[in-house]
C-alpha positions as CSV (number, residue, x, y, z in Angstrom):
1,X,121.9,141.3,162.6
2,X,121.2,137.6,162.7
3,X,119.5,137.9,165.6
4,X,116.1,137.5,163.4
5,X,117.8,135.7,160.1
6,X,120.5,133.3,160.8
7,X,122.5,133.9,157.9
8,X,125.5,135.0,160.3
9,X,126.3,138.1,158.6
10,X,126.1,140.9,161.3
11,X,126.6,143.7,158.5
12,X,125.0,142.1,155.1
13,X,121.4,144.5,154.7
14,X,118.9,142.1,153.7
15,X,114.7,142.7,154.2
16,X,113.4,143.6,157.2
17,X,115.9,142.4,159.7
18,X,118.6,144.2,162.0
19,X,122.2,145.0,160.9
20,X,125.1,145.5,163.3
21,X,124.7,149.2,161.6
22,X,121.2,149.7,163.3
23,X,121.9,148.4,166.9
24,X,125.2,151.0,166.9
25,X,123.4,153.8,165.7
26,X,121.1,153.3,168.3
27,X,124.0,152.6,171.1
28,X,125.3,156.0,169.8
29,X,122.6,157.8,170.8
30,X,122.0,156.1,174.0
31,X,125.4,156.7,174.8
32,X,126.2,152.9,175.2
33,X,128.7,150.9,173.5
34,X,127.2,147.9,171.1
35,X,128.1,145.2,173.6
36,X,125.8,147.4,176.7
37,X,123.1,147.8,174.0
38,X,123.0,143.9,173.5
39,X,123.1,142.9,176.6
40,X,120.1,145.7,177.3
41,X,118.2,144.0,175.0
42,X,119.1,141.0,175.9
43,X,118.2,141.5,179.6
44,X,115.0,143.4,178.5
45,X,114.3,140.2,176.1
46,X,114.4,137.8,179.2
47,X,112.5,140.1,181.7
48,X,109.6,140.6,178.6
49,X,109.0,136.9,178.1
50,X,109.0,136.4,182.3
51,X,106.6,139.1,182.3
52,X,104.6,137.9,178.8
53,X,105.2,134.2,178.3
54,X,102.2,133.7,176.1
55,X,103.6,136.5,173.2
56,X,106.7,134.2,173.1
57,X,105.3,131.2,172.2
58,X,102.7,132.1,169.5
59,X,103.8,132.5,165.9
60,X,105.5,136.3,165.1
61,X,103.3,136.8,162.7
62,X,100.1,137.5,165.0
63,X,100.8,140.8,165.7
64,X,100.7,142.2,169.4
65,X,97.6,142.3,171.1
């Protein structure tokens, strides 16, 4: 899902990045429709950064600590 390319293309498989595909197979088994499972991650995205500021603002490729 273009969440991590931009290329706007929720379906098109390409590297390592999410399709819509991935996030409904995961909804599925959560029991939650696509939309819930966004705004989950969504809403678990902005509670993260509250929480760990500093991981947000260094470059991806650092790794987690």
């Amino acid at each position: 899902m273009c969440l991590t390319c931009g290329c706007n293309d929720a379906h098109k498989s390409m590297g390592n990045n999410l399709t819509y595909e991935d996030v409904r197979e995961v909804a599925l088994a959560n029991g939650k429709t696509v939309d819930e499972t966004l705004r989950t991650m969504n809403a678990t995205a902005a509670a993260d950064k509250a929480r760990h500021t500093d991981e947000y603002q260094r470059p991806s490729d650092i790794g987690q600590d």
